[in-house]
Backbone as JSON Lines, residues from 0, in Angstrom:
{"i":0,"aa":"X","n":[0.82,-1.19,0.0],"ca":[0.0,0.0,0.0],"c":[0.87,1.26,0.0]}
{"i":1,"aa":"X","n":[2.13,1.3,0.81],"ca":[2.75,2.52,0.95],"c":[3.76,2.8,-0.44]}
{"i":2,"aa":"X","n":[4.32,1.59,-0.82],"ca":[4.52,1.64,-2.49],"c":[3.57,2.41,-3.4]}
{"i":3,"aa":"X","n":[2.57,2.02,-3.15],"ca":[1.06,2.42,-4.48],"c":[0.8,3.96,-4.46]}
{"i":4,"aa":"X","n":[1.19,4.24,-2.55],"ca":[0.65,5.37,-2.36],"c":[1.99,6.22,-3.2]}
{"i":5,"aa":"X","n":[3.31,5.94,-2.71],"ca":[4.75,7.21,-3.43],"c":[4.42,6.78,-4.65]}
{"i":6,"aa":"X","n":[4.06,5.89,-5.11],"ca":[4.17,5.79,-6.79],"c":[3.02,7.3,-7.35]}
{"i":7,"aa":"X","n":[1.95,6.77,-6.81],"ca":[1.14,7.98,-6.89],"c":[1.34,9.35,-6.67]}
{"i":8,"aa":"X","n":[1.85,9.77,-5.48],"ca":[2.39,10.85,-5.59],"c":[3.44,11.71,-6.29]}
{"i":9,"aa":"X","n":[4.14,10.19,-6.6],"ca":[5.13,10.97,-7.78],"c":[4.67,11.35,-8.65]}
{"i":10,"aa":"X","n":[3.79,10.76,-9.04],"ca":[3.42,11.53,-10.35],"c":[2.28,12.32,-10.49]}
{"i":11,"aa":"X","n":[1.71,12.72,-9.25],"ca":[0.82,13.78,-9.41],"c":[2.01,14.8,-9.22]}
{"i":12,"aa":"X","n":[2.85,14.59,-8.64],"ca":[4.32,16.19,-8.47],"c":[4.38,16.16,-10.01]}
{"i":13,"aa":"X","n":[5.38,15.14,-10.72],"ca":[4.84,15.19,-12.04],"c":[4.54,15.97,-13.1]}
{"i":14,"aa":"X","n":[3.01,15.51,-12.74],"ca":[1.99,16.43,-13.8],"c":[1.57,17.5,-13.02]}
{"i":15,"aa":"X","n":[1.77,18.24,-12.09],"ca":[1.73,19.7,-11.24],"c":[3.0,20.14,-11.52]}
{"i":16,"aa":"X","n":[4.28,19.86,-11.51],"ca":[4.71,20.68,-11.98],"c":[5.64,21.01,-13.37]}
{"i":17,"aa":"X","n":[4.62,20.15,-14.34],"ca":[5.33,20.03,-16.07],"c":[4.33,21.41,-16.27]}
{"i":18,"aa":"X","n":[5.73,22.37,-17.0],"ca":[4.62,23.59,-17.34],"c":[3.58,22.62,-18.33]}
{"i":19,"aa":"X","n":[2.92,23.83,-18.84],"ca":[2.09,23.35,-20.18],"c":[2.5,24.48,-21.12]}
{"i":20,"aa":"X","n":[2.33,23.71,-22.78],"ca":[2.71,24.54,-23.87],"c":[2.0,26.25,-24.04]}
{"i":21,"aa":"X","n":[2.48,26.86,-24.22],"ca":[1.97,28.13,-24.48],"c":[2.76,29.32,-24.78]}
{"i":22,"aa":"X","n":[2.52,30.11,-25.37],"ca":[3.52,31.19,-26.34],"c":[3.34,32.55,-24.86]}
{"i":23,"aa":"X","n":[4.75,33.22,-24.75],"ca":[4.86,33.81,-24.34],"c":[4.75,35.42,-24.61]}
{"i":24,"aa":"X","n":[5.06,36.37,-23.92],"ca":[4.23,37.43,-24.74],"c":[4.86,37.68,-26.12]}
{"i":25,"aa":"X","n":[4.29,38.27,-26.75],"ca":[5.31,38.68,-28.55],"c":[5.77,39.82,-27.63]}
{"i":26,"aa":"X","n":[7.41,39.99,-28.43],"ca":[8.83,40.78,-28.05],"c":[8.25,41.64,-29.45]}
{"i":27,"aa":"X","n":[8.33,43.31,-29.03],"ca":[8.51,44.03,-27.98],"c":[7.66,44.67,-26.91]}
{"i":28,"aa":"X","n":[5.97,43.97,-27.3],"ca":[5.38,44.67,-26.24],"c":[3.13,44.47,-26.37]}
{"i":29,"aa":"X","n":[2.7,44.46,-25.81],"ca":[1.29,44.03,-26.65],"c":[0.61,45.47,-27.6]}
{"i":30,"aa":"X","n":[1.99,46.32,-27.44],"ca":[1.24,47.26,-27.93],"c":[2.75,48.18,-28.59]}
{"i":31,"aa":"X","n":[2.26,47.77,-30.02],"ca":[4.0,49.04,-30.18],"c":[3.72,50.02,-31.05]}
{"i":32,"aa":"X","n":[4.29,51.01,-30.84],"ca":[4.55,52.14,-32.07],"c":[5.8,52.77,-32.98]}
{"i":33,"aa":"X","n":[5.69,52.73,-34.09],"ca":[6.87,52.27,-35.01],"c":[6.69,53.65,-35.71]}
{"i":34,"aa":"X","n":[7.84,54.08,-35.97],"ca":[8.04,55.05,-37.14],"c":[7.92,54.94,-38.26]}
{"i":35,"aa":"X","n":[6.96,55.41,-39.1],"ca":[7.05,55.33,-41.05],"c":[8.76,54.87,-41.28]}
{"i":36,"aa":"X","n":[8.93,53.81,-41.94],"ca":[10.13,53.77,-42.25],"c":[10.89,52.76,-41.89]}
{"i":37,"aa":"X","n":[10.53,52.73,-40.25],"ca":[11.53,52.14,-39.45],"c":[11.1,50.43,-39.61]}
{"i":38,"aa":"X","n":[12.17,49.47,-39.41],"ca":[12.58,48.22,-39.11],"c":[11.67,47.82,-38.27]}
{"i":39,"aa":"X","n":[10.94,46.91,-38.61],"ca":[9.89,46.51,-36.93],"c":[10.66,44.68,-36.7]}
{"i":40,"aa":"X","n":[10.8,43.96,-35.99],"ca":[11.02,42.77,-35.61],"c":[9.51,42.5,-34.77]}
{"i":41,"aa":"X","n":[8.8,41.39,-35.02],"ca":[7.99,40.76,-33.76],"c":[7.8,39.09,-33.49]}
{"i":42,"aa":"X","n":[8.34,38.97,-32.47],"ca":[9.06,37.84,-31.68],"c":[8.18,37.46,-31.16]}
{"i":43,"aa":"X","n":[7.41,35.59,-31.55],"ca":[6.72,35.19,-31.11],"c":[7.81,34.02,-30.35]}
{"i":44,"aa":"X","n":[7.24,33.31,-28.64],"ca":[8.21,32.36,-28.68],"c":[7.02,31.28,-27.74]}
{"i":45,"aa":"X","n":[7.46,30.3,-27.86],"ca":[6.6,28.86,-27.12],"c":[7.39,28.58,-26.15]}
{"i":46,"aa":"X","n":[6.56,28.17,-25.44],"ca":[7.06,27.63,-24.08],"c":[6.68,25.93,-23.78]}
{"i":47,"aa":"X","n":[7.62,25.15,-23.62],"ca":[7.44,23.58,-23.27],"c":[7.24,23.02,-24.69]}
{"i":48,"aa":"X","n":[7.95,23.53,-26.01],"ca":[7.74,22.93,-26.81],"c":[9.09,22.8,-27.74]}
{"i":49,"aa":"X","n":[9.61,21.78,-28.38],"ca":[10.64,21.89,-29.25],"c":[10.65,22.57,-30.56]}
{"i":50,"aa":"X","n":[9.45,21.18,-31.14],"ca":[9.61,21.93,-32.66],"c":[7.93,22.39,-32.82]}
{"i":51,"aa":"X","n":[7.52,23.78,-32.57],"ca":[6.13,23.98,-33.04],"c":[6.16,24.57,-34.24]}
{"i":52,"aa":"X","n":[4.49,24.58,-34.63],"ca":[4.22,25.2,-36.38],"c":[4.02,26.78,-35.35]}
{"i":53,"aa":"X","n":[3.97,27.68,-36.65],"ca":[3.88,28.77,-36.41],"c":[3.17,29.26,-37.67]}
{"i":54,"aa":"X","n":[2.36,30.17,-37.47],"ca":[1.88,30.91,-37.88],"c":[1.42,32.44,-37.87]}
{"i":55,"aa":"X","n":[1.31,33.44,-38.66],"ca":[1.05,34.9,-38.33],"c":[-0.31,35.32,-39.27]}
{"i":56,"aa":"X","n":[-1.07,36.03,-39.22],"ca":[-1.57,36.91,-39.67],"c":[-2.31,38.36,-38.84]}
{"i":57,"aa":"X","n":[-3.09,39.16,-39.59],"ca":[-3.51,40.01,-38.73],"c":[-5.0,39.67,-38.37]}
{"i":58,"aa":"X","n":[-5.65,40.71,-37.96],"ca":[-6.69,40.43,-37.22],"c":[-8.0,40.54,-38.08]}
{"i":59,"aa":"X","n":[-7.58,41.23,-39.29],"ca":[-8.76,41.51,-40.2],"c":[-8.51,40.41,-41.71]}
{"i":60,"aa":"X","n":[-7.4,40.36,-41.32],"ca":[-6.93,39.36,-42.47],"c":[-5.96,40.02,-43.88]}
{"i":61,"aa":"X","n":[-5.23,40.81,-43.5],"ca":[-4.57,41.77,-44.42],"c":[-3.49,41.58,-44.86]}
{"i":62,"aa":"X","n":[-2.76,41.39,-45.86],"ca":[-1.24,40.43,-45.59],"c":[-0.44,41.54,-45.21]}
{"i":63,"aa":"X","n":[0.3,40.26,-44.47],"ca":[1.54,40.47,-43.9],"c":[2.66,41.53,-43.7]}
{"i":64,"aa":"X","n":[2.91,42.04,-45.17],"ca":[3.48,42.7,-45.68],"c":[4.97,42.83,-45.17]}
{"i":65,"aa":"X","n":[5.29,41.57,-44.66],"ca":[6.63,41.14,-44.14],"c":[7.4,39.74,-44.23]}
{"i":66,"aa":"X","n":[8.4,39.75,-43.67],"ca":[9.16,37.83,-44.04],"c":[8.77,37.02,-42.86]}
{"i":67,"aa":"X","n":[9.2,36.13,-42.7],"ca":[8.79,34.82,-41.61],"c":[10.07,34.53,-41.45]}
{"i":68,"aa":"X","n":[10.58,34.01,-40.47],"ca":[11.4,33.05,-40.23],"c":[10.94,32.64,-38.59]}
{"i":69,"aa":"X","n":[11.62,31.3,-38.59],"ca":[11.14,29.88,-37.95],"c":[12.94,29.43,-37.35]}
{"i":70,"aa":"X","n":[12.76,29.79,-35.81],"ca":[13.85,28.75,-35.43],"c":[13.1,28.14,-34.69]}
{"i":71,"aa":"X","n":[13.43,26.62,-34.12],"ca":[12.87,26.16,-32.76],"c":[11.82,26.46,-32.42]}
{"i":72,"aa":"X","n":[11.61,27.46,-30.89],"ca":[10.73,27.64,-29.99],"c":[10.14,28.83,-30.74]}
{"i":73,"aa":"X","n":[11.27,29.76,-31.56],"ca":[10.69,31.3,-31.98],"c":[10.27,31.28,-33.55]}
{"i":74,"aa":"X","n":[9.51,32.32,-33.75],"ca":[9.25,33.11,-34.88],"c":[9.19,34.44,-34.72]}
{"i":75,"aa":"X","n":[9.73,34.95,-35.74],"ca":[9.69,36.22,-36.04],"c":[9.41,36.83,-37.39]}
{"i":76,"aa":"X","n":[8.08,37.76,-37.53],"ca":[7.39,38.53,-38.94],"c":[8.64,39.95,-38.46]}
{"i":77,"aa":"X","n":[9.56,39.8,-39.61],"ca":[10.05,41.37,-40.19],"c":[9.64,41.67,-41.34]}
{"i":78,"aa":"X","n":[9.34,43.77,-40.87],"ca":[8.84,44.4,-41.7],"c":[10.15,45.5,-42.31]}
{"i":79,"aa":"X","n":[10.83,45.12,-43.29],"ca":[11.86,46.42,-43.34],"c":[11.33,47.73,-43.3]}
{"i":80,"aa":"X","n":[10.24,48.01,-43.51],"ca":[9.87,49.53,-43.82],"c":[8.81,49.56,-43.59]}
{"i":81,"aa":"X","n":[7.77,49.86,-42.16],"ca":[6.71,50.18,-41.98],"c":[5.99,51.38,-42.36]}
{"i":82,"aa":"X","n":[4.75,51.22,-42.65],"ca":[3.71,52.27,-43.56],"c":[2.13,52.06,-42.89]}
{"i":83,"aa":"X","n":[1.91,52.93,-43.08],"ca":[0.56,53.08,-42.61],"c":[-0.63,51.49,-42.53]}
{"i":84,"aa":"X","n":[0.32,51.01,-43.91],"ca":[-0.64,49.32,-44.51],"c":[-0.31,48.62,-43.23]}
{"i":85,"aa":"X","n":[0.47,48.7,-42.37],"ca":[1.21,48.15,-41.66],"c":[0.3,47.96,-40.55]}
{"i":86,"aa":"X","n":[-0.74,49.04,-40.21],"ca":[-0.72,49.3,-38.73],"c":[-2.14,48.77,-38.49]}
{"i":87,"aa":"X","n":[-1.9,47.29,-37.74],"ca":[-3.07,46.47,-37.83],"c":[-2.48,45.39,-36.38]}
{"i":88,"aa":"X","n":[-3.87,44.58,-35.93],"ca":[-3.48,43.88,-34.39],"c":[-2.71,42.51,-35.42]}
{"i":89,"aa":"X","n":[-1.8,42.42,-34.95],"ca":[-0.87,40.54,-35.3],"c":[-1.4,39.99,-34.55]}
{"i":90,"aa":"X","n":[-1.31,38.2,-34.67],"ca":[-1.5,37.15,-33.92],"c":[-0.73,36.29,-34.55]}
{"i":91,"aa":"X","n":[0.04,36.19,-33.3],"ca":[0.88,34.72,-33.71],"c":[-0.12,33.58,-33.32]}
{"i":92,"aa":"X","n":[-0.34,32.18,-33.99],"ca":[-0.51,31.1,-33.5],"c":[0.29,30.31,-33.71]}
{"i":93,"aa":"X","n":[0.58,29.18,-32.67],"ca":[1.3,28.02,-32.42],"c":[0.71,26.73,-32.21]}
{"i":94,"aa":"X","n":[1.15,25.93,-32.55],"ca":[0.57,24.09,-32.28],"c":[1.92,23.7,-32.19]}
{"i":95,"aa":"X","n":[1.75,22.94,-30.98],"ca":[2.88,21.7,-30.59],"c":[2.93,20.96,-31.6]}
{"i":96,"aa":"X","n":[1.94,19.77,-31.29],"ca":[1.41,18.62,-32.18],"c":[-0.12,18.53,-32.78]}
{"i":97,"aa":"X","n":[0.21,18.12,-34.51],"ca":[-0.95,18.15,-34.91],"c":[-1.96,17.6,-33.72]}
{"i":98,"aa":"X","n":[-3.15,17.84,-34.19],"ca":[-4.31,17.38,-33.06],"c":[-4.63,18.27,-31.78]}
{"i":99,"aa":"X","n":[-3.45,18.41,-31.46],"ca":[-3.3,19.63,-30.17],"c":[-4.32,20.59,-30.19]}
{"i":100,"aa":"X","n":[-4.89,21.76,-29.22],"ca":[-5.56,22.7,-29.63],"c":[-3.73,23.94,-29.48]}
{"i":101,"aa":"X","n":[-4.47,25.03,-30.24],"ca":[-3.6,25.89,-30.68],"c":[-3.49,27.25,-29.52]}
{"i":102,"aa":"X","n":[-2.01,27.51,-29.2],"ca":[-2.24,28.77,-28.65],"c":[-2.15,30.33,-29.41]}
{"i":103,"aa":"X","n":[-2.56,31.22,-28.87],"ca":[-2.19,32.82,-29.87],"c":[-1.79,33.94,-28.53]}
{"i":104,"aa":"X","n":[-0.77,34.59,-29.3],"ca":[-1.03,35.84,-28.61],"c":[-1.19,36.97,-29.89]}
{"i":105,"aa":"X","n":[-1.1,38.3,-29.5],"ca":[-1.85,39.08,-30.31],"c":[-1.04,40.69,-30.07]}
{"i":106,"aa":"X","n":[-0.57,41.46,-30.87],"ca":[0.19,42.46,-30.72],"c":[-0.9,43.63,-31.25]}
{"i":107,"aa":"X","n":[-0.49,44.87,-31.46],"ca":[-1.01,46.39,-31.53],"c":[-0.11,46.61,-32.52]}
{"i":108,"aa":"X","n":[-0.39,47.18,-33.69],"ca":[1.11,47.63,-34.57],"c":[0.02,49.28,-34.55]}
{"i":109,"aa":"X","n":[0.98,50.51,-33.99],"ca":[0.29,51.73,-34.26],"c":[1.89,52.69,-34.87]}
{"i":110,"aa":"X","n":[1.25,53.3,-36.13],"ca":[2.35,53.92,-37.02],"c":[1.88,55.22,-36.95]}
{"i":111,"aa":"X","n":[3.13,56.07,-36.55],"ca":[3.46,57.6,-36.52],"c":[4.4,58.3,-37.81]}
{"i":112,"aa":"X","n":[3.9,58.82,-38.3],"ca":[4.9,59.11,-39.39],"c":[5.62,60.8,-39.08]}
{"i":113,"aa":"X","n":[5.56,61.68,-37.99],"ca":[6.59,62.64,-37.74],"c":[7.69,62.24,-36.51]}
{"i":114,"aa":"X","n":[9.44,62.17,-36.94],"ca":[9.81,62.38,-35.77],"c":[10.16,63.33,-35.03]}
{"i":115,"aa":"X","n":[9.47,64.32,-34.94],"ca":[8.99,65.56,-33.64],"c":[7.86,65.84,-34.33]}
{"i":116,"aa":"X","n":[7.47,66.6,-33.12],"ca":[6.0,67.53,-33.26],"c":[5.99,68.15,-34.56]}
{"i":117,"aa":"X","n":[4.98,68.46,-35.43],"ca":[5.1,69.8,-36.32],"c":[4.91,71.02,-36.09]}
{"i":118,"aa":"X","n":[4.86,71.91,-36.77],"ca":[5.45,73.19,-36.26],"c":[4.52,74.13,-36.95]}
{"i":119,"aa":"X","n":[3.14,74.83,-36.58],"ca":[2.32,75.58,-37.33],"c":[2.63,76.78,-37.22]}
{"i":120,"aa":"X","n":[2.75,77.62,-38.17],"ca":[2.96,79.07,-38.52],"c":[1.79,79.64,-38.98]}
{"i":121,"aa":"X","n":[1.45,80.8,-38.31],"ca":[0.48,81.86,-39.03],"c":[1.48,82.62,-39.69]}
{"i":122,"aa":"X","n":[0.76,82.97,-40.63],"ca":[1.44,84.08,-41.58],"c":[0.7,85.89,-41.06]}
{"i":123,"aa":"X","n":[-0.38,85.97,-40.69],"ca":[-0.98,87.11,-39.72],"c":[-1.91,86.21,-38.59]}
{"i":124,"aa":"X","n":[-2.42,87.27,-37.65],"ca":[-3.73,87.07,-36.77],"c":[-4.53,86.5,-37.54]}
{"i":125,"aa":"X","n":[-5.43,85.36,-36.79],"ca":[-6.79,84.89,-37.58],"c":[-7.62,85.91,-37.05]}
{"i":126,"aa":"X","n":[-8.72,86.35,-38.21],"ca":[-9.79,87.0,-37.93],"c":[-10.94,86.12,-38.67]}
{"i":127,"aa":"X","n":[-12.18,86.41,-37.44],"ca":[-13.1,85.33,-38.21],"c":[-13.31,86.01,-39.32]}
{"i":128,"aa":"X","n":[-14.18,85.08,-40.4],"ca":[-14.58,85.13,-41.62],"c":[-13.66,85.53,-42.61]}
{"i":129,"aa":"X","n":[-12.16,85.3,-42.1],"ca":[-11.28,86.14,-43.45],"c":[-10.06,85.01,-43.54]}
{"i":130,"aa":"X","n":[-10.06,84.79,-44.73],"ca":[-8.92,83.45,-44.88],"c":[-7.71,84.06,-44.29]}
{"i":131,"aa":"X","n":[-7.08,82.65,-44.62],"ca":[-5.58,82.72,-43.62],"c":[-4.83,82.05,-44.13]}
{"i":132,"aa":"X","n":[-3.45,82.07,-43.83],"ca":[-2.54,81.03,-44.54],"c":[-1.74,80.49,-43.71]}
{"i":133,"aa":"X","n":[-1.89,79.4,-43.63],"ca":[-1.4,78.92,-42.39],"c":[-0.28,77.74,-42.59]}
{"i":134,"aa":"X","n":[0.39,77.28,-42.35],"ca":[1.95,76.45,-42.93],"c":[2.24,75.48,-41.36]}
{"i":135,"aa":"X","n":[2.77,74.1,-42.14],"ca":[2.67,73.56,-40.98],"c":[3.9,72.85,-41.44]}
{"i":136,"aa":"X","n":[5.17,72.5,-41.13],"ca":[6.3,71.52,-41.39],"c":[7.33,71.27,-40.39]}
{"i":137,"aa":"X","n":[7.64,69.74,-41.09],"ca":[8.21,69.34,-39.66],"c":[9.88,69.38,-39.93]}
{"i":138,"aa":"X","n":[10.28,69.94,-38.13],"ca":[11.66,70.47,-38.23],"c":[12.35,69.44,-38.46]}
């Protein structure tokens, strides 16, 4: 009986403490903002798994408009040159093993295209009802 019982307990320790598969947050953040232009990287990675599938798209279904690559545990969608087409929620999904159910996480892509403030100039006082010319560019 006291055999049956440690056998048992071993392996409820075991299976309490084998993580379980699941993707960790996407690198750099659930929410990023990227410059017109700039290089974006987004780093999906699994947890308790060797070789998973991976997959990306966005949330409305818009392509990609970037590369894939696949090591191991990670994936990563690069965008060399983000643009406005760009700025949409990602979801990575992952599967261990066929059959498995699938995990996702889900990113924010939000695109700014000035780097500083712009800079508005009047050319005179506004007075109502009388046009104006007004100039706005960034330093």
């Amino acid at each position: 009986m006291a055999r049956v019982t440690l056998t048992l307990l071993s392996l409820l320790l075991t299976f309490t403490t084998a993580k379980a598969f699941g993707i960790e947050d996407i690198v750099p953040d659930h929410r990023v903002v990227a410059q017109i232009g700039q290089k974006l990287a987004l780093s999906c990675r699994t947890t308790d798994c060797e070789s998973p599938y991976f997959s990306w798209r966005t949330q409305l279904d818009y392509p990609l408009g970037g590369k894939l690559s696949h090591q191991g545990k990670s994936s990563v969608l690069t965008i060399q040159s983000v643009g406005f087409q760009h700025e949409h929620q990602y979801v990575c999904t992952a599967v261990c093993k066929q059959g498995e159910p699938s995990k996702e996480k889900a990113v924010l892509v939000d695109i700014y295209s000035f780097p500083s403030d712009p800079v508005i100039e009047l050319k005179s006082p506004l007075i109502l009802g009388q046009p104006a010319s007004v100039t706005c560019h960034v330093p």
